[in-house]
Structure formats: structure tokens, C-alpha cells
C-alpha positions in Angstrom: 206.3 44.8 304.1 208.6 42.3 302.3 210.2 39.2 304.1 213.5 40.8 303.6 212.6 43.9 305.6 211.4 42.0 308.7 214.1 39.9 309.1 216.2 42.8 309.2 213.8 44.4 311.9 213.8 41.2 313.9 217.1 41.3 314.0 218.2 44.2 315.8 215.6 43.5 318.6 216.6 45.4 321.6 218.1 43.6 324.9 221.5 42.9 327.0 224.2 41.2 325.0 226.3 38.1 326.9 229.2 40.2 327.6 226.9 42.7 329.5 224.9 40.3 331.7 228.5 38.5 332.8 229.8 42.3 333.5 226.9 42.8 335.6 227.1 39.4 337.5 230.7 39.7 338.0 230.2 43.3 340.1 227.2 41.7 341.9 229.1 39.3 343.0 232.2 41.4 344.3 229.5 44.1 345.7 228.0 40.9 347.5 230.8 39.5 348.9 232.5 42.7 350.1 229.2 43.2 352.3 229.3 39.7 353.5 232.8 40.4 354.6 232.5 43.3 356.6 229.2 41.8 358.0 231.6 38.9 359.2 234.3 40.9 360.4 231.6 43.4 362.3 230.8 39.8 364.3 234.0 39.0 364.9 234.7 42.8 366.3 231.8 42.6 368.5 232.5 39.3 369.8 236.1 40.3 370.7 235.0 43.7 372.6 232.5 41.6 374.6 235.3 39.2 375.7 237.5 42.5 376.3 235.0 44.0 378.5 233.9 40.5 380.4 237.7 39.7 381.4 238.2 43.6 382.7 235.1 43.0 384.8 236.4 39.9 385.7 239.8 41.2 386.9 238.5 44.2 388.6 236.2 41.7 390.7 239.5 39.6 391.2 241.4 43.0 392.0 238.7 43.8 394.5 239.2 39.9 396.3 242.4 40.8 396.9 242.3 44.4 398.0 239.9 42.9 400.6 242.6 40.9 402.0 243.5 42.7 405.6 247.0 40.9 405.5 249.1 41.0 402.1 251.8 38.6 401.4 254.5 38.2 398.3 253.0 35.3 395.9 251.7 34.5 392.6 248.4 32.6 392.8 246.3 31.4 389.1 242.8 29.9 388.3 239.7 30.0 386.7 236.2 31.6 386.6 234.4 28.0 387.2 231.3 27.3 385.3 230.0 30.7 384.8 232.9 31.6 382.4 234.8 28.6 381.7 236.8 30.3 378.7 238.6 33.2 381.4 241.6 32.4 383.3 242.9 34.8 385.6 246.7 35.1 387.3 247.3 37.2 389.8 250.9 38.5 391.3 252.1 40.3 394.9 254.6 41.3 395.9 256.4 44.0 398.1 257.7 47.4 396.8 260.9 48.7 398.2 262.4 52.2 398.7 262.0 54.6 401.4 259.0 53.6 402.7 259.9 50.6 403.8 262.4 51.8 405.7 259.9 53.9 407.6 258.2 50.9 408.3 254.8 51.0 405.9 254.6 47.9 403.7 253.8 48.9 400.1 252.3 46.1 397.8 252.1 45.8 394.1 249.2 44.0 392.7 248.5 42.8 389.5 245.9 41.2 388.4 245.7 39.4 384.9 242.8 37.7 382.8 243.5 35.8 379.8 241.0 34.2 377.3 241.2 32.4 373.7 240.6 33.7 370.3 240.7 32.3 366.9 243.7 30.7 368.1 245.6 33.8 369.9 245.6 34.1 373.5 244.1 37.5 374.6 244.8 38.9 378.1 243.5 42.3 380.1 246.1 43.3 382.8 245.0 45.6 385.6 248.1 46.7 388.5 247.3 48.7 391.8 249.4 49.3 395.2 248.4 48.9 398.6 249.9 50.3 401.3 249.5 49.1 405.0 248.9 52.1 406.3 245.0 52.9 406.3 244.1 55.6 404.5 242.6 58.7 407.3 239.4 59.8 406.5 239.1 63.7 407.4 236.8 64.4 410.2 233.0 65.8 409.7 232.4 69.0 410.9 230.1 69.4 414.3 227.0 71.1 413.7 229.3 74.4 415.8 231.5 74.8 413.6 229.3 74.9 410.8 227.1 77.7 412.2 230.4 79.7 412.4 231.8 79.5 415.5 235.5 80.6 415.2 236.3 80.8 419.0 238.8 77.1 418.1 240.4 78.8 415.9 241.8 82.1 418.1 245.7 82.9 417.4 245.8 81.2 414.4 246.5 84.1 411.6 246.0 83.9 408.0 243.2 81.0 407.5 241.0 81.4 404.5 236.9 81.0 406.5 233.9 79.5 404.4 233.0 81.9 402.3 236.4 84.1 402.1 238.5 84.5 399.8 242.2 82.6 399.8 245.5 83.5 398.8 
């Protein structure tokens, strides 16, 4: 082979140009970042929903203190978690519903309860409401072990009762 000849050959030696590799780098680089972003916005998702979920549980426990309560008044009362979860306030409002039953003497209360948190700057809040009434709810009397085995003499002149195991209207 000549000298001429191989510099031709070692010339056209096979490989990436400059403009390729920076092509290549360039959409590594977007493909990269575009997974580190959803990656950080998957955190910041998660992190939220666990806040979301730790202030309903919190306001349902707060909803539950006050349910408790055998006497109910009209107020708004606020605070905090303490130490356990020092970034969840809560607020809490009662008061007295009126309308027609209050004029036949039951005391209907409205309570809601509210739990508000921070962030990335925004303030956050779960809201839960409820009544209460002052009347107790009546719990439906168990059946004695008589009437369960059928005995129907209780229930003599009274016409058109549907019995266990027959069929309604």
C-alpha cells in the first residue's frame, strides 16, 4: 500500500462526530432531569397526603372530645396538638341551631371542628361539621328469649304485622 492510500483509510475511521455526542448529552440531560422532577414532586405529594390524613385524624379525635361533652354551649374555643404534633392547630366552633325544634324544646348543636397546618408557605386546613341534639338517641329494645321462640300471644288484635320469616307488603 502506498502512503497516499492509508492516509485516506485513516481518515474516515469510524466513531461519533461532536455534534452527535452534544445531541446525546443534551437529551440525557432533559431525560434526567424530567425524572428528578417527578421524583421530587412524588415527595412533595406524599408528604402533603400524610399531613392531610394526620390533621383528619386529628380533628376527628377533637370532634370526639367534644361530642363527649354531656352539656353543650355556643362558643369558639382554638389550640394546639402540644408536643406530639407541634405543626397542627385546631379551631373548633358551637353553636345552637334554630327552627322548629327548638321550639319543641330539643337543643340542636352544630359542631365544627377545624385543623390547620403549614405548607411550603400556604396554610392547609381539614374541616369536619356534625350536630348534636339533646335528646339521646333510644336504643331499640332486645328481644326476650319468648319472643324469639315465636310466641305471638303479645301481639293478639293487632292485624296486618309482617312475623319473622313472612313475607311484607
Amino acid at each position: 500500500m502506498k502512503p497516499k492510500q492509508m492516509e485516506i483509510l485513516s481518515s474516515h475511521k469510524k466513531g461519533f462526530t461532536l455534534v452527535e455526542l452534544v445531541v446525546a448529552f443534551v437529551i440525557l440531560v432533559v431525560g434526567v432531569a424530567a425524572v428528578l422532577e417527578l421524583v421530587s414532586q412524588s415527595a412533595l405529594n406524599a408528604r402533603y397526603a400524610k399531613d392531610k390524613t394526620t390533621a383528619t385524624v386529628l380533628a376527628q379525635q377533637k370532634m370526639e372530645e367534644l361530642l363527649a361533652q354531656p352539656d353543650l354551649t355556643s362558643v369558639e374555643t382554638e389550640g394546639d396538638f402540644g408536643d406530639a404534633y407541634p405543626q397542627f392547630r385546631w379551631r373548633a366552633q358551637i353553636s345552637e341551631v334554630s327552627g322548629e325544634l327548638s321550639d319543641l324544646g330539643v337543643n340542636l348543636f352544630r359542631i365544627v371542628v377545624a385543623v390547620e397546618w403549614r405548607d411550603r408557605g400556604q396554610v392547609r386546613s381539614v374541616q369536619l361539621e356534625t350536630l348534636k341534639s339533646s335528646v339521646p338517641i333510644v336504643q331499640p329494645q332486645v328481644a326476650t328469649s319468648q319472643q324469639q321462640t315465636g310466641n305471638m300471644a303479645g301481639l293478639a288484635g293487632m292485624e296486618g304485622l309482617a312475623t319473622q320469616g313472612g313475607m311484607g307488603r
